[in-house]
Structures are given as structure tokens and as C-alpha cells.
MARKE-390179 format. One record per residue: x, y, z of N, C-alpha, C in turn; residue in three letters. Coordinates in steps of 0.05 Angstrom, whole numbers, plus 5000, padded with zeros to 4 digits. Each point is the difference from the previous one (the first is absolute). Last residue first. Layout:
XYZXYZXYZAla;...
END
This chain:
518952954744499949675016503250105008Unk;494850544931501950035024500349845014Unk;493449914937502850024987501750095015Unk;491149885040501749694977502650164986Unk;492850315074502850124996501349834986Unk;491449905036500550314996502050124976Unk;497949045028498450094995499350284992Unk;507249535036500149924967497350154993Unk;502750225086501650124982499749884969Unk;494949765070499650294996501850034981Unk;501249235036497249984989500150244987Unk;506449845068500749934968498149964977Unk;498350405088502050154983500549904975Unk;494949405056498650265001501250194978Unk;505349365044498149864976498750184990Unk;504550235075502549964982497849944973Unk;495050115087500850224980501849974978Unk;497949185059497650204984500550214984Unk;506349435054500950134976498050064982Unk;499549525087502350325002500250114972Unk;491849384984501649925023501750295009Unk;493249384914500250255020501450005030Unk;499049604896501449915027500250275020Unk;496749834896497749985033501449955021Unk;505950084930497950294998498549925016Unk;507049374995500050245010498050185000Unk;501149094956500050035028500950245020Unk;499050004894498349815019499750095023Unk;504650774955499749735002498249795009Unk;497550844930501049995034501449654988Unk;495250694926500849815023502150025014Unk;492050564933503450095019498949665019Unk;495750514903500649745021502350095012Unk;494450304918501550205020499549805023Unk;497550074896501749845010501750105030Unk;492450334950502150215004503149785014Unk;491549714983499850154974503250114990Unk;496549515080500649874983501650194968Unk;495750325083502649965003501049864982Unk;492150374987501350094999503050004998Unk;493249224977499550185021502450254989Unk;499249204943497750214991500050235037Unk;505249155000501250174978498550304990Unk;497549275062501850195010501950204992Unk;493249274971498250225012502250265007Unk;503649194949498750234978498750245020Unk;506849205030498250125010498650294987Unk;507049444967498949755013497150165017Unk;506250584946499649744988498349905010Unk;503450495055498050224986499049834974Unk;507049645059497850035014497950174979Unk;508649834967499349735000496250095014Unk;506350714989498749894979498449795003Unk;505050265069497350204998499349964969Unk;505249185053499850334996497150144992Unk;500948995007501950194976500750214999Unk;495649465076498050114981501450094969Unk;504849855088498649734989498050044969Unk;503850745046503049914983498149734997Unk;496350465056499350224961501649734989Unk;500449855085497049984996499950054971Unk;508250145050500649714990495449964990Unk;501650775043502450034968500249775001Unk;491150375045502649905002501449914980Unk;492950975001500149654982503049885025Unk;492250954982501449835011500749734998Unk;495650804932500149755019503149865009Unk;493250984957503549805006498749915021Unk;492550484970503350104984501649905013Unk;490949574999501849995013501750164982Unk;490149624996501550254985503150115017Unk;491749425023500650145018502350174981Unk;494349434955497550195019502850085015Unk;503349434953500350214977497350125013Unk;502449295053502350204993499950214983Unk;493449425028500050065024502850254983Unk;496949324941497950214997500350215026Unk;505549254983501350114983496950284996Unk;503349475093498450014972500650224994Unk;505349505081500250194982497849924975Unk;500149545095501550054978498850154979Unk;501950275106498249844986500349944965Unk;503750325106501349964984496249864982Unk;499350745079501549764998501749964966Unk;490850445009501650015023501949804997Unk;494350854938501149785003501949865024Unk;494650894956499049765023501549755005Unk;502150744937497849804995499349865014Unk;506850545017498050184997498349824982Unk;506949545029498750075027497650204985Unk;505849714932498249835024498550165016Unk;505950484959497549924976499449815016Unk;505750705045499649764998498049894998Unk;505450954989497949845004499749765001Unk;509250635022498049904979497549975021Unk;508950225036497650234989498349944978Unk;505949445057502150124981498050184980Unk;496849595074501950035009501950164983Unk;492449474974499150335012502050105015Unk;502149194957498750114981499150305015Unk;502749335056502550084985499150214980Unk;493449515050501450225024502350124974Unk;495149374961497650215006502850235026Unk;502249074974501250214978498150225004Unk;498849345066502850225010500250144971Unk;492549515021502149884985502350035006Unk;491650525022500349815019502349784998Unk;494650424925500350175022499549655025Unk;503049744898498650235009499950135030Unk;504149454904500549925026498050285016Unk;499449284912500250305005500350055028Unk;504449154934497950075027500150404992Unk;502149004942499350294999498950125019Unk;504449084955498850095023500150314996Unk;502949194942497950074997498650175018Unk;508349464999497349925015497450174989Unk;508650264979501049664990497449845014Unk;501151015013499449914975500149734985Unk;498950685077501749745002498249934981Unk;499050985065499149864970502649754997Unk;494250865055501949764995499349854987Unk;498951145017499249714992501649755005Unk;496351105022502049715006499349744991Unk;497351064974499049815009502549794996Unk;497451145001502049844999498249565014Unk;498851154961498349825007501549765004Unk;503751065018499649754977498649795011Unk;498551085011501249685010500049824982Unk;495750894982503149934995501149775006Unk;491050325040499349974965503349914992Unk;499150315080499349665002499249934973Unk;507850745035497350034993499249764995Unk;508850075015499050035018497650145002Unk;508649424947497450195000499049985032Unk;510349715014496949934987498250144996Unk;508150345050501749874970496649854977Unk;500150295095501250204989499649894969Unk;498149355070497750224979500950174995Unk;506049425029498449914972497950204995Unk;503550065086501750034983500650004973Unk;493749745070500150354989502350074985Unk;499449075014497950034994500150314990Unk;507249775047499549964976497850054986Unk;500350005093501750264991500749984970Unk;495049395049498150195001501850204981Unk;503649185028498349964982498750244987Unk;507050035064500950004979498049974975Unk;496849955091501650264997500650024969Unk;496549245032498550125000501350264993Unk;506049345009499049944986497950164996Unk;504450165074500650044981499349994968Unk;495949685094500250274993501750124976Unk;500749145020496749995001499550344983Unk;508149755051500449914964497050094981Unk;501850105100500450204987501049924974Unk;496149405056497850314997502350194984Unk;503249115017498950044985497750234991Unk;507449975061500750094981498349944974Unk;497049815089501350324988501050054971Unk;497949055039497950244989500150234997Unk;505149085018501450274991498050184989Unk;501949135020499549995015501050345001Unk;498149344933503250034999499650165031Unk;491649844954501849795001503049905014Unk;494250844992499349945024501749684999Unk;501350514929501450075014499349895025Unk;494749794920502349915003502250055023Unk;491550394990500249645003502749914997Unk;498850984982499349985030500149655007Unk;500050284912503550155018499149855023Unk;493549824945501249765000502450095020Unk;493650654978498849785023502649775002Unk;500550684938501550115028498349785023Unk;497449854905504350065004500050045031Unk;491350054965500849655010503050005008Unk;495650854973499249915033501849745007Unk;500050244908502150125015499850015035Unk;498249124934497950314999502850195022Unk;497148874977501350304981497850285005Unk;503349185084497950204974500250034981Unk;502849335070501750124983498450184972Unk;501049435107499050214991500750124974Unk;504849195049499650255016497950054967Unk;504349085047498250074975499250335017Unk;509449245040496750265002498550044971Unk;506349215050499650084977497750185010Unk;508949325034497750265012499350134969Unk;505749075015499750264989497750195000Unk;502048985029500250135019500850284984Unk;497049214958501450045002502350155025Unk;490650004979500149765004503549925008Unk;495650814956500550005027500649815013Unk;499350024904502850145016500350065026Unk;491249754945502249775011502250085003Unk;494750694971499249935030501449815007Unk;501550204915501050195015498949975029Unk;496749564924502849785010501550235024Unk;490150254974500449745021503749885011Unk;497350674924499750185039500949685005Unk;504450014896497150025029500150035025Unk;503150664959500249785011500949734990Unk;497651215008502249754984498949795012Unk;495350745039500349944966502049944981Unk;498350015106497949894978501049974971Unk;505850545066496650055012497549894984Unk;510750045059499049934970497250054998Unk;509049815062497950184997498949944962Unk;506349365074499550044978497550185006Unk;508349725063497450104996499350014970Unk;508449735038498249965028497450124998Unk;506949434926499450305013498249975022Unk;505049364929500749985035498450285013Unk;502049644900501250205011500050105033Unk;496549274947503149955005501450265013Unk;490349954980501349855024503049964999Unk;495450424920499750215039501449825020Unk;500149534920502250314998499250125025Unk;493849264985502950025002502350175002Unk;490550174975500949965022502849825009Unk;497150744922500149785003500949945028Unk;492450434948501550065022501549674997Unk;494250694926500649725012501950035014Unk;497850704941498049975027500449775011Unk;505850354921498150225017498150045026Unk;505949344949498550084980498550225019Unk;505749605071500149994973497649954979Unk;504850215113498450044968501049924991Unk;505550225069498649785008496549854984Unk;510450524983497650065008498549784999Unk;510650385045497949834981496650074988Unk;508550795013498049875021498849774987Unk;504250714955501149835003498949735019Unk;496750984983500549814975501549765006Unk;496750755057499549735006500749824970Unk;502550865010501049945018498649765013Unk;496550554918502949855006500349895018Unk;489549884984502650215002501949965006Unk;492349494962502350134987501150155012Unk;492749215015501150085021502150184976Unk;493749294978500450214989501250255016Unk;500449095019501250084968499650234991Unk;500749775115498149864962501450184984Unk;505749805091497950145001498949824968Unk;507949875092497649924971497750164999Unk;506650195061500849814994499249914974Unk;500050855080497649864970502349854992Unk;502350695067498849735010499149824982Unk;503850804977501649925003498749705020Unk;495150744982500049844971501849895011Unk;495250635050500549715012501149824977Unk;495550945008503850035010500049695007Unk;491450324962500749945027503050105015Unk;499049944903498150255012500149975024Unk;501149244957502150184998500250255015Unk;492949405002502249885019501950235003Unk;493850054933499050105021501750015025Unk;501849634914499750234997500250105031Unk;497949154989503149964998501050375000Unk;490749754984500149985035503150004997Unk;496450154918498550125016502150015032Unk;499549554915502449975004499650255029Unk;494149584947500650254982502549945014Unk;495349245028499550114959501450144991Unk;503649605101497050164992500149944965Unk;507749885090498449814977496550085002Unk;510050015062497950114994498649944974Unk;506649535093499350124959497450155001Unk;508250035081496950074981499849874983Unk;507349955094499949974974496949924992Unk;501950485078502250004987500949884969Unk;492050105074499750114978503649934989Unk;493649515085502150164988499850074967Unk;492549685055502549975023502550214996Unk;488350014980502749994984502350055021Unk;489049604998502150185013503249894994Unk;488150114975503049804998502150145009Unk;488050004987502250135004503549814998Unk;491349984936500549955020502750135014Unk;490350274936502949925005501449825022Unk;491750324902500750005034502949985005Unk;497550024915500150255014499449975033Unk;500249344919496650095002500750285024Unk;507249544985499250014969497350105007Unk;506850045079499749794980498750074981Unk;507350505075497450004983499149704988Unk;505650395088501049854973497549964986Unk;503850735083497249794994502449924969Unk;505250255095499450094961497149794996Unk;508250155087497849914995499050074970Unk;509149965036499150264996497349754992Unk;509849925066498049824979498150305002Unk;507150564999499049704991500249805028Unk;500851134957499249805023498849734997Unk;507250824947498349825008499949865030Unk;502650994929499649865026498449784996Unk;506550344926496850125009500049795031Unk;508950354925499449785031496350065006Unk;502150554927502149814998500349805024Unk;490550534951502049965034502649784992Unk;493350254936499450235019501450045016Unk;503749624901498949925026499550225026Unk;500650094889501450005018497949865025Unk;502149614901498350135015501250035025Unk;505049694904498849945026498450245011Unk;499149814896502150075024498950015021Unk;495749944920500249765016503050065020Unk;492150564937503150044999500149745021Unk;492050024923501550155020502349875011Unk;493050314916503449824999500550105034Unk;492149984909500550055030501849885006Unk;498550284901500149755019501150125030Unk;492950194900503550035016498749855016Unk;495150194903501149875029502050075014Unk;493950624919502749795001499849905028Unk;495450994972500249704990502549835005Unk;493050985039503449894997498749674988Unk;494250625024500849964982501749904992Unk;496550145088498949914980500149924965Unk;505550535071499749755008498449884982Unk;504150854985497550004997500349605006Unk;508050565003497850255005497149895013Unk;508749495032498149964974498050275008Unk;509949955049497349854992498250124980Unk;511250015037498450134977497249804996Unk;504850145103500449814976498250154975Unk;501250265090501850104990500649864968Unk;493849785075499150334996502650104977Unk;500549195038497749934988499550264986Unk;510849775037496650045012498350054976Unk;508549414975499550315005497249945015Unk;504849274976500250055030498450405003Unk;498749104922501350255002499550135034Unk;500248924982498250224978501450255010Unk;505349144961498450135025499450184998Unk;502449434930499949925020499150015022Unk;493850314922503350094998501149755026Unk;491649794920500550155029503350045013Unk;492150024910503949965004500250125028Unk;490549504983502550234993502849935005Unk;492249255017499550315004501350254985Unk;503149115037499050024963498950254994Unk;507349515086496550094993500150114969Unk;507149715059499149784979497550114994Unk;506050435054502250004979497349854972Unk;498350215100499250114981501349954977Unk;497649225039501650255017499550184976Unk;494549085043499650124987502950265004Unk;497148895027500850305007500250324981Unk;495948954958501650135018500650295016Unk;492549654946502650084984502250095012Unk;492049515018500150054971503450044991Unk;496949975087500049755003501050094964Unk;497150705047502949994996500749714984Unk;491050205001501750204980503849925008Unk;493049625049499849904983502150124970Unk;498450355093501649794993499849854974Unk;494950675019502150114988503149725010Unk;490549885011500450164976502650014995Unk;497149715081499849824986501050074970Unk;499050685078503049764994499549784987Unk;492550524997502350214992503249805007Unk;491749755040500049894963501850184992Unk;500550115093500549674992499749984965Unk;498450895040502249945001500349694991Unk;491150265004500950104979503049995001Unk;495549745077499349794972501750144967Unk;500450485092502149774993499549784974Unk;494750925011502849985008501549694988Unk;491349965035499950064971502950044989Unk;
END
């Protein structure tokens, strides 16, 4: 179930980058979002008496500086055996000779993240477009429009492994890289915060280095959990107070409108940052498209939006124009939208919590950003 719902979830939101390229915060529509967001802790920022009432959009803004690594040398043992997934979730096994030179290449930019986190970024050669942290800014990328792989660029670059896990392609020209003699793994790539520390552990067994993937595994869980309680300081905390929060996507040059619901990953982010999630508490599984009788039955005080999603739509005029149901809900009323980037807010990876924070804070904390 899991994976069906990850595959139409990388169909979606490729589609969104395909729209509008990479997404940074500088270009979102949302609010006056600052460069970078404010480093004070969560507990220290001036938040909203009354979450519910507050009016206006902001803009989730997170920080893209490098990430620290668990292990500056991590121990390896190579050739490292590794299953390689295919599309219906079976696998095969394959065995990796050398790791020295990576591309990495996902949607969110996930596995180039993960590498980092490893203590292995200095192996990565090529990574995708939506890959932002400094210290890989320079690196080719082997993307373009968000999900297309170009195989040329990997091959010139000569690497001894391509990780990746489906959702760029097409898969098939990425399998013809083995033909070539370039080792290619397909690892595991959830949205979900289980999925972050499943991938630590796939990736690291890659590089011949499971320690250090149990203890990335373990961080990511650590850090996940310690925000979360970290947010509930700062979020109502009576279930009458929560905000009713629903994710939407939206690409406005297609006419597309998804509600995204339990199992999406926007269901983990939404109760992560002490809301409700108007899906899921309507039963809803997966991604399904949005009726205009499903939205004004779930009454959303703020919706989740990607910033190149609002920005197709005209913004939050353009959408409340084009969508009368979304204008009559709460969140509408109270024009209270917080976007993200594309290719970050479902990119669950070392930087679950970084996203988490930057959620909380437009959501809690819009004029302190």
C-alpha cells in the first residue's frame, strides 16, 4: 500500500517540479519570506495567542546548510552485497565493488542528503536538481526539470555506483547504465520518518558501512521525536484547539488538485507539527483528487501548499478565485496558507526535523521567521 502511494506521490510532485522548476525559497508566493529562517529555538519565538485566528500566508523556509556527518572516516567493508529493488518491491541482490565515486539521484534530493549524513559526501560526483546543500552546490547534476535523468552526464562521469530509488528516470534508461559497466542500486524510498531511517540503513550497507548506518537511523529518530515535543510546547494542546490542517496539491496549468491523506507523508508532517489531518480524519488513504464537497465537509484552518503549487494557481488570490469551495472553508476565510518548497517538504531524510521546525515556525510563528 506504502509503495503504491510513494510511486503516485513521485508522479505528483514531479509533475510540480516539471512546472516550475526547482523550487528556492526566494521564489515562493506565500509571504514575505525572509532569506533564512530564524535560528532562535521554537520556545523562544513570539507565537500566536490564538492559531486559529491568525490571518495571512507565510512561508516555510528551511536552512540548506551543510549537515553534520555521524562519522568523519566511517568504517568500510567492501564488495558489500545490497538487495536492489524493482517496482512491484521485490529484489535482487548485487554486489558493490567500490564506492569512491556516487551519483546519487532521487525527487527530493533524499539519498545525496543521506550520503551526507553518512560522512561520504566527498564520494558523490553527481547528484539531482533538487539536491540544496552547500557543500554539494557545485557538484554536476545529473537532472533536469526535476525528474529526468540525464544519462549521458552519469556516464561521462565514470562512477562506480549509481543509488537511486525510481523516482527520476526513466527507470529503464537508468538500468541501461548497467550495460555500460555502471553498477546501479534502486534502494527504498518512503515518505515517512520510518522511511528516512530505512533508507540510512540502505544506503550505508551500500558503502559497506552499517554502523554508521544504525547510527544515522538512530538519529534521525532521536531528532524526529525531540522536535515533535518540541512543537508541543509551542502547539494547542486540547483537541478542540488543534488546527485542522489539510495538504493540498495543486498545478494550476493542468487543472490538478490533490488532497493528500494518511500514508502521504503530509499525514506524518501535519501531526508532527501538532495538527489534525482533515484527510486522514475523513478516512482518507493516499493521494485522491480533491472535491469541492470533500473540502468544505473537512473545514481546514490552514492548508498546506508547495510554493511553485500556489505560485501556478496566481497565489492565494488566483486559488480562492479559481476555487469558490476553498474560499468559504476557514482557511480560506482567513487566507491562512503556509508553503513549502516543492522538492523539500515531502523529502523526508537527516533533515525530517529541519522541515518539521520550518513548518512550526510559519505555522506558530509567521512574524518571527
Amino acid at each position: 500500500m506504502r509503495r503504491r502511494i510513494a510511486a503516485g506521490l513521485t508522479t505528483l510532485i514531479a509533475g510540480s517540479l516539471l512546472l516550475a522548476g526547482c523550487a528556492t525559497a526566494s521564489d515562493t508566493t506565500g509571504g514575505d519570506a525572509p532569506l533564512a529562517p530564524s535560528t532562535k529555538p521554537l520556545a523562544e519565538l513570539a507565537t500566536l495567542d490564538d492559531p486559529k485566528a491568525h490571518e495571512g500566508p507565510s512561508t516555510a523556509v528551511l536552512n540548506h546548510s551543510d549537515i553534520e556527518p555521524v562519522a568523519e572516516n566511517p568504517t568500510q567493508t567492501l564488495p558489500a552485497t545490497v538487495p536492489s529493488y524493482a517496482t512491484d518491491g521485490s529484489s535482487t541482490d548485487v554486489t558493490v565493488e567500490r564506492t569512491d565515486k556516487v551519483v546519487a539521484a532521487d525527487l527530493g534530493g533524499n539519498i545525496s542528503v543521506t550520503v551526507a549524513g553518512l560522512g561520504y559526501a566527498e564520494s558523490l560526483v553527481g547528484v539531482d536538481q533538487s539536491t540544496t546543500l552547500e557543500s554539494l552546490a557545485d557538484l554536476p547534476r545529473v537532472t533536469s526539470g526535476g525528474h529526468t535523468v540525464n544519462a549521458e552526464a552519469i556516464i561521462d562521469l565514470r562512477p562506480d555506483v549509481v543509488i537511486t530509488d525510481g523516482s527520476v528516470g526513466p527507470r529503464d534508461v537508468i538500468e541501461q547504465l548497467q550495460d555500460v559497466g555502471i553498477q546501479v542500486v534502486f534502494v527504498k524510498n518512503d515518505p515517512s520518518f520510518d522511511g528516512a531511517e530505512a533508507l540510512a540503513r540502505q544506503v550505508a550497507a551500500i558503502y559497506g558501512s552499517p554502523e554508521a548506518g544504525e547510527q544515522l537511523a538512530e538519529r534521525i529518530a532521536s531528532d524526529v521525536d525531540a522536535k515533535i515535543a518540541e512543537i508541543a510546547e509551542i502547539a494547542p494542546a486540547a483537541a478542540e484547539d488543534k488546527l485542522r490542517i489539510a495538504f493540498v496539491y495543486l498545478r494550476g496549468s493542468a487543472g490538478v488538485y490533490y488532497l493528500f491523506g494518511k500514508e502521504s507523508g503530509a499525514d506524518q508532517l501535519i501531526e508532527g507539527v501538532g495538527g489534525i489531518d482533515v484527510a486522514t480524519d475523513m478516512g482518507w488513504d493516499g493521494m485522491k483528487p480533491m472535491t469541492d464537497e470533500a473540502l468544505v465537509k473537512a473545514n481546514p484552518d490552514l492548508i498546506l501548499v508547495m510554493s511553485h503549487g500556489i505560485e501556478s494557481v496566481g497565489g492565494v488570490d488566483g486559488l480562492l478565485e479559481e476555487k469558490p469551495a476553498i474560499a468559504v472553508t476557514t482557511a480560506g476565510e482567513h487566507r491562512r496558507f503556509v508553503d513549502m518548497e516543492d522538492g523539500t517538504v515531502l523529502s523526508f531524510g537527516p533533515r525530517s526535523a529541519d522541515i518539521l521546525d520550518a513548518l512550526a515556525r510559519a505555522i506558530y510563528a509567521p512574524e518571527a521567521q
